[in-house]
C-alpha positions in Angstrom: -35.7 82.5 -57.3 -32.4 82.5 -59.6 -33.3 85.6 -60.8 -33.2 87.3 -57.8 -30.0 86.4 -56.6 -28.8 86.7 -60.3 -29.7 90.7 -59.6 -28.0 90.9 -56.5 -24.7 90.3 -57.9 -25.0 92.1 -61.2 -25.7 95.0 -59.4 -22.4 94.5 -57.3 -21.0 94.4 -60.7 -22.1 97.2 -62.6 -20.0 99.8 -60.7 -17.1 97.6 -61.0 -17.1 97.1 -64.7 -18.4 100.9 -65.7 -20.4 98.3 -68.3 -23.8 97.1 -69.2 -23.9 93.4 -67.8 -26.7 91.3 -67.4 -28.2 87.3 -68.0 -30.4 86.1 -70.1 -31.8 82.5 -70.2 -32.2 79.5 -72.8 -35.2 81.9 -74.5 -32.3 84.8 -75.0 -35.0 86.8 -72.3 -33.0 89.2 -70.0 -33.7 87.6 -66.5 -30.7 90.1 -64.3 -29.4 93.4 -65.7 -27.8 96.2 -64.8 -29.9 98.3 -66.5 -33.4 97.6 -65.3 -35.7 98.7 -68.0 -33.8 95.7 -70.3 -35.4 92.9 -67.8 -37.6 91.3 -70.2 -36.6 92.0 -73.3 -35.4 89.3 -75.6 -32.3 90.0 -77.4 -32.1 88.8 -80.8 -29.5 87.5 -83.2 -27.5 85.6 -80.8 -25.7 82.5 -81.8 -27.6 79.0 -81.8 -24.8 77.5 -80.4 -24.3 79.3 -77.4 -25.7 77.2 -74.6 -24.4 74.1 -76.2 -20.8 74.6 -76.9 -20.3 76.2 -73.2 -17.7 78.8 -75.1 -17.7 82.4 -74.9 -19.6 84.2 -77.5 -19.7 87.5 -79.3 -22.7 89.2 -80.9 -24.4 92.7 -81.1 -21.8 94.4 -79.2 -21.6 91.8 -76.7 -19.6 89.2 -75.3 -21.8 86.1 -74.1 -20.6 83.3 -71.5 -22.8 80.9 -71.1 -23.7 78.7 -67.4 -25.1 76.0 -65.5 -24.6 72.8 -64.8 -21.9 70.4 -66.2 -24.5 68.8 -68.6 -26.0 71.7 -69.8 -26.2 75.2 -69.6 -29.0 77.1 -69.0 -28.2 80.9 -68.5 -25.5 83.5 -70.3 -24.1 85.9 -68.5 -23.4 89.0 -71.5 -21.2 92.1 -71.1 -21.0 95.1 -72.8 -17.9 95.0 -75.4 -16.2 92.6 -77.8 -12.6 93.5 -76.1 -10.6 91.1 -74.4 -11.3 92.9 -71.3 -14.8 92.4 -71.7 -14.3 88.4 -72.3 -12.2 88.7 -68.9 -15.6 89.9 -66.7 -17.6 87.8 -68.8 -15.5 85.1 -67.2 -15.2 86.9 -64.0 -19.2 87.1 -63.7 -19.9 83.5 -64.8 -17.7 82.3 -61.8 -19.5 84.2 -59.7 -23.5 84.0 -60.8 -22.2 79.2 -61.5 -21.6 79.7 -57.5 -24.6 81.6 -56.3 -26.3 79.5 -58.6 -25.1 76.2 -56.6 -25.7 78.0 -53.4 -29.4 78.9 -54.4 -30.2 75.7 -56.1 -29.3 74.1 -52.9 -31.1 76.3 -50.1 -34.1 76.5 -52.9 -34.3 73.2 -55.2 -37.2 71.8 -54.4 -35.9 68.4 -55.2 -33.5 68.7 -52.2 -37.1 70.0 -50.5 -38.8 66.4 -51.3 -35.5 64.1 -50.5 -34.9 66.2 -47.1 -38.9 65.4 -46.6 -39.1 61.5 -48.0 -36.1 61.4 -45.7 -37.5 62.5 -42.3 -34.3 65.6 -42.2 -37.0 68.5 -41.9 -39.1 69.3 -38.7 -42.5 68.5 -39.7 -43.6 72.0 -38.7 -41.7 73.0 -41.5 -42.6 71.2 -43.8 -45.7 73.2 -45.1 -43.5 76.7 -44.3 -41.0 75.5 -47.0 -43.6 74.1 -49.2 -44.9 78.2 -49.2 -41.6 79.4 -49.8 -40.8 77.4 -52.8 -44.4 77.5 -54.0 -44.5 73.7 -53.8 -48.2 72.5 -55.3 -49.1 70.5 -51.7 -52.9 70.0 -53.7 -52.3 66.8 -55.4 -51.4 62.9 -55.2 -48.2 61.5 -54.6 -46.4 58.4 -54.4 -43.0 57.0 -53.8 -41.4 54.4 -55.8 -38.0 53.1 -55.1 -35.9 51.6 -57.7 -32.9 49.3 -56.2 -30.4 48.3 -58.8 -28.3 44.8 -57.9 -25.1 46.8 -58.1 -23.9 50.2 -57.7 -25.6 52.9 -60.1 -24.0 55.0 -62.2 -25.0 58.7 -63.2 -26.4 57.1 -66.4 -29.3 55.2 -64.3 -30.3 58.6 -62.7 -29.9 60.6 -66.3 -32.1 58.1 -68.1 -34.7 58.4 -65.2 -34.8 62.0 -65.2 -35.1 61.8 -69.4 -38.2 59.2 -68.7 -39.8 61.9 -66.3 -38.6 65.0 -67.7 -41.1 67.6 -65.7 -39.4 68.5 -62.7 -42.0 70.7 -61.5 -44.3 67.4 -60.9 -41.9 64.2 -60.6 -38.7 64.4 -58.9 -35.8 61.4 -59.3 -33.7 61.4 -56.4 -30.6 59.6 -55.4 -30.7 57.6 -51.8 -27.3 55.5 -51.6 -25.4 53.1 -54.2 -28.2 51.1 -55.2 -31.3 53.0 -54.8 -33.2 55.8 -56.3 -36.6 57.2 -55.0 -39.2 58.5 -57.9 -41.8 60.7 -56.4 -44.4 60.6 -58.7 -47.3 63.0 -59.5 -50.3 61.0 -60.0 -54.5 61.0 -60.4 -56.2 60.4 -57.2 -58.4 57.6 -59.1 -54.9 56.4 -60.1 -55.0 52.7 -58.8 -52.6 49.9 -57.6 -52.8 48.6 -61.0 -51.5 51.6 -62.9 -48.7 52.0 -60.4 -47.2 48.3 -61.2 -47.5 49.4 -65.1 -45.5 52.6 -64.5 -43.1 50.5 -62.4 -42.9 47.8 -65.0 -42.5 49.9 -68.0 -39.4 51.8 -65.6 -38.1 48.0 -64.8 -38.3 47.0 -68.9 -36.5 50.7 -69.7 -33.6 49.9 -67.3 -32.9 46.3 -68.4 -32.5 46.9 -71.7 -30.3 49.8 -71.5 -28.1 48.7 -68.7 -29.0 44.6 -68.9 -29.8 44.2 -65.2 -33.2 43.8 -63.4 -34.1 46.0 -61.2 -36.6 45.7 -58.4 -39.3 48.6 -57.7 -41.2 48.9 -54.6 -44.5 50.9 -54.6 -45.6 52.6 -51.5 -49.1 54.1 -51.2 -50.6 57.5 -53.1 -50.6 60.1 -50.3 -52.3 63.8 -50.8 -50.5 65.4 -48.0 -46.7 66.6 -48.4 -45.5 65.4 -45.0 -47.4 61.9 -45.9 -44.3 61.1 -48.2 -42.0 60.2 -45.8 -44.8 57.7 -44.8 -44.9 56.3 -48.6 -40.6 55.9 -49.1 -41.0 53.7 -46.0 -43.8 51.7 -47.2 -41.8 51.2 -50.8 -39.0 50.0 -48.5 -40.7 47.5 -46.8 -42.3 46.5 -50.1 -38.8 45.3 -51.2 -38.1 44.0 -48.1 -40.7 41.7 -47.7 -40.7 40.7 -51.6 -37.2 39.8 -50.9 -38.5 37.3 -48.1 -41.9 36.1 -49.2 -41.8 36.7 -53.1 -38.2 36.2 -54.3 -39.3 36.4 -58.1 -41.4 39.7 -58.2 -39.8 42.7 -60.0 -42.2 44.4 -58.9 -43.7 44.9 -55.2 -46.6 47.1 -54.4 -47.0 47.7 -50.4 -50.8 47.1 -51.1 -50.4 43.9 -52.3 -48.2 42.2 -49.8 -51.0 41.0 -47.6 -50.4 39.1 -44.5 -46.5 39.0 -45.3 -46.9 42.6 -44.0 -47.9 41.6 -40.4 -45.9 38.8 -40.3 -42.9 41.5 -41.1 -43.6 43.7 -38.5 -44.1 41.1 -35.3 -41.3 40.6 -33.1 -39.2 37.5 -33.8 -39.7 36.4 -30.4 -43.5 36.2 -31.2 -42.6 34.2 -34.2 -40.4 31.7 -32.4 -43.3 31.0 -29.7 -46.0 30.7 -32.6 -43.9 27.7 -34.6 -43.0 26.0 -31.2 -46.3 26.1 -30.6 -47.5 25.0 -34.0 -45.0 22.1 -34.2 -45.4 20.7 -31.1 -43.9 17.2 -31.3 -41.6 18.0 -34.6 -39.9 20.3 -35.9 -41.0 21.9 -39.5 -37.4 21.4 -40.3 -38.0 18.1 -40.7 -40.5 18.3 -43.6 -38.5 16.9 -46.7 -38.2 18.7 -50.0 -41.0 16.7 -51.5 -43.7 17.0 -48.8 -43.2 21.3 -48.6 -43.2 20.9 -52.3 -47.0 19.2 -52.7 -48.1 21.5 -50.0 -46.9 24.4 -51.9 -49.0 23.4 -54.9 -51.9 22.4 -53.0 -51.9 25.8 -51.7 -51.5 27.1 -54.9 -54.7 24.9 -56.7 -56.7 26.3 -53.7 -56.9 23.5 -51.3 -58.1 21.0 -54.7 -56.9 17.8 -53.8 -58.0 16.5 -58.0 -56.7 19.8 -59.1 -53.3 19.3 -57.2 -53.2 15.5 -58.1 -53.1 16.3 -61.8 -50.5 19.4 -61.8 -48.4 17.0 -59.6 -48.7 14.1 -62.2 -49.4 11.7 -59.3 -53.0 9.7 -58.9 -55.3 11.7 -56.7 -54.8 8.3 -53.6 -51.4 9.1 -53.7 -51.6 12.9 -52.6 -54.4 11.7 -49.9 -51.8 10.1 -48.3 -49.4 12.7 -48.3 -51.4 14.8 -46.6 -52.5 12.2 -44.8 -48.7 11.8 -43.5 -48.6 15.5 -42.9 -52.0 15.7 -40.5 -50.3 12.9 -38.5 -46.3 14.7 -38.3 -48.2 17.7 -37.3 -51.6 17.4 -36.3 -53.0 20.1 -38.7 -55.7 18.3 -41.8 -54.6 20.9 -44.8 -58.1 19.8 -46.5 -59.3 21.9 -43.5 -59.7 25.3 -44.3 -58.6 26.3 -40.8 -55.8 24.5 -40.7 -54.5 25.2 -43.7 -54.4 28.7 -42.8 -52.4 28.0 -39.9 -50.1 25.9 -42.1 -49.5 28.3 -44.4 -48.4 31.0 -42.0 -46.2 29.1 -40.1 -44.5 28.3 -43.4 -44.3 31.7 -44.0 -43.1 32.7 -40.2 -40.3 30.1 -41.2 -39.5 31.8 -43.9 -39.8 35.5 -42.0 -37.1 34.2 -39.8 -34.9 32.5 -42.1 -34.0 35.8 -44.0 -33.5 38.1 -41.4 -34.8 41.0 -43.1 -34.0 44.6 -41.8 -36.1 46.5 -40.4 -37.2 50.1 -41.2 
């Protein structure tokens, strides 16, 4: 696409100049010239340190300016002539093709394509016409990741993501707000929950040890369909969301792994309210001390085992009958009962729900 709009102002140019002008890229291959039968060929002998010192160049009758972006260039604009008037429209084009360069990578970048899509800012209908237009491969699995940092991110975080997934053709890194970045991810469709919370730990263990901070990483589902994205950011959001109600000290939160803290999430607090009032009848669950939620917690944990639970608690397996003993009569549920300890345990968790005031997406 560059090329073409590279072409469209050379040839502006070339009447201009009364000079041979063209581009050529990091492979020294003409991409734009004035002279048409020269797209294509590769010109030879030109410095090595062209595209890295960002200075003007001359070589083989030509004065070379190289452009792109601030971090590295990636074209050289060349003009025919080692004069000083040459080195002035060597400057002269590069001004011109570094802004139709910015105007095209934004109207064209397919990155922009997938964070206008993750982000709900393009018509659905057209989607798939944008997807033609940039020749976007809508044939393969996807999925979303979000990394949120504690604090602000700096450039850095988004460099050393794009250096970790370096194909931009298959895995875009895009920037949301202050503290979190989106990975869209190309991926195998037997790819499995699993090898998602690898890839997301190996990008949590990368981060901490070059910026010592932890970040979290939601993991939304593996889509096939372009438009399905959208679907997957919000399911890595609300992975983070309700990790940061129901699992404070996971790193790492997949969407299909959050279980019933996913419906809870998504009922109406009014809902909740009702269902604790009518849990706790006669008492409130704010009046459960420290201790008593802490032996139900493990006895939840050692899978309703009251000589399991006895020994990790260190207290004799009597004494832990008549906790929950206490508990059945402060709230009329037997946690030794399968039943109730399923309606227990989600009322604790309904507490918890509406304790945090999580947002909503």
């Amino acid at each position: 696409m560059s090329n073409r709009l590279f072409q469209g102002v050379i040839h502006q140019m070339r009447d201009a100049m009364d000079r041979t002008v063209g581009v050529i890229d990091e492979t020294g291959s003409v991409i734009s010239c004035s002279e048409l039968g020269r797209i294509g060929e590769v010109l030879t002998g030109i410095p090595a340190e062209l595209f890295a010192d960002q200075a003007a160049v001359q070589a083989d009758g030509f004065t070379f300016r190289p452009f792109g972006t601030q971090l590295q260039a990636e074209y050289a604009v060349f003009v025919e002539g080692t004069d000083e008037l040459a080195a002035k429209f060597a400057d002269l084009c590069r001004v011109s093709l570094e802004s139709i360069k910015l105007l095209g990578d934004e109207k064209y970048d397919r990155g922009n394509f997938v964070k206008n899509v993750i982000l709900d800012n393009i018509l659905p209908g057209d989607i798939y016409l944008k997807a033609r237009e940039l020749r976007f491969n809508n044939e393969v699995s996807r999925v979303v990741l979000l990394i949120r940092l504690a604090n602000s991110s700096d450039v850095s975080v988004y460099d050393l993501l794009q250096n970790l997934f370096p194909d931009k053709t298959k895995d875009f890194v895009i920037n949301i707000n202050d503290t979190d970045i989106a990975l869209v991810k190309e991926v195998r469709p037997s790819t499995e929950t699993g090898d998602l919370e690898k890839l997301a730990r190996s990008i949590s263990d990368a981060l901490s040890t070059e910026f010592l901070t932890q970040p979290l990483v939601g993991i939304g589902t593996t889509v096939k369909d372009i438009k399905d994205l959208a679907r997957s950011f919000k399911e890595a959001q609300v992975a983070l969301e309700v990790g940061k109600v129901f699992d404070t000290e996971k790193v790492i939160v997949s969407y299909d792994n959050l279980g019933i803290a996913r419906l809870i999430y998504q009922l109406p607090t009014t809902l909740c309210d009702m269902f604790l009032r009518e849990v706790f009848k006669s008492n409130s669950i704010e009046s459960l001390d420290q201790e008593t939620l802490f032996t139900i917690q493990r006895f939840f944990e050692n899978n309703l085992n009251v000589s399991e639970t006895s020994r990790k608690l260190f207290v004799h397996r009597n004494t832990l009958v008549y906790r929950l003993e206490k508990i059945k009569k402060f709230t009329g549920l037997d946690l030794r009962e399968f039943d109730d300890a399923i309606v227990f345990k989600v009322a604790l968790m309904v507490k918890k729900y509406l304790d945090a005031k999580p947002v909503k997406f």
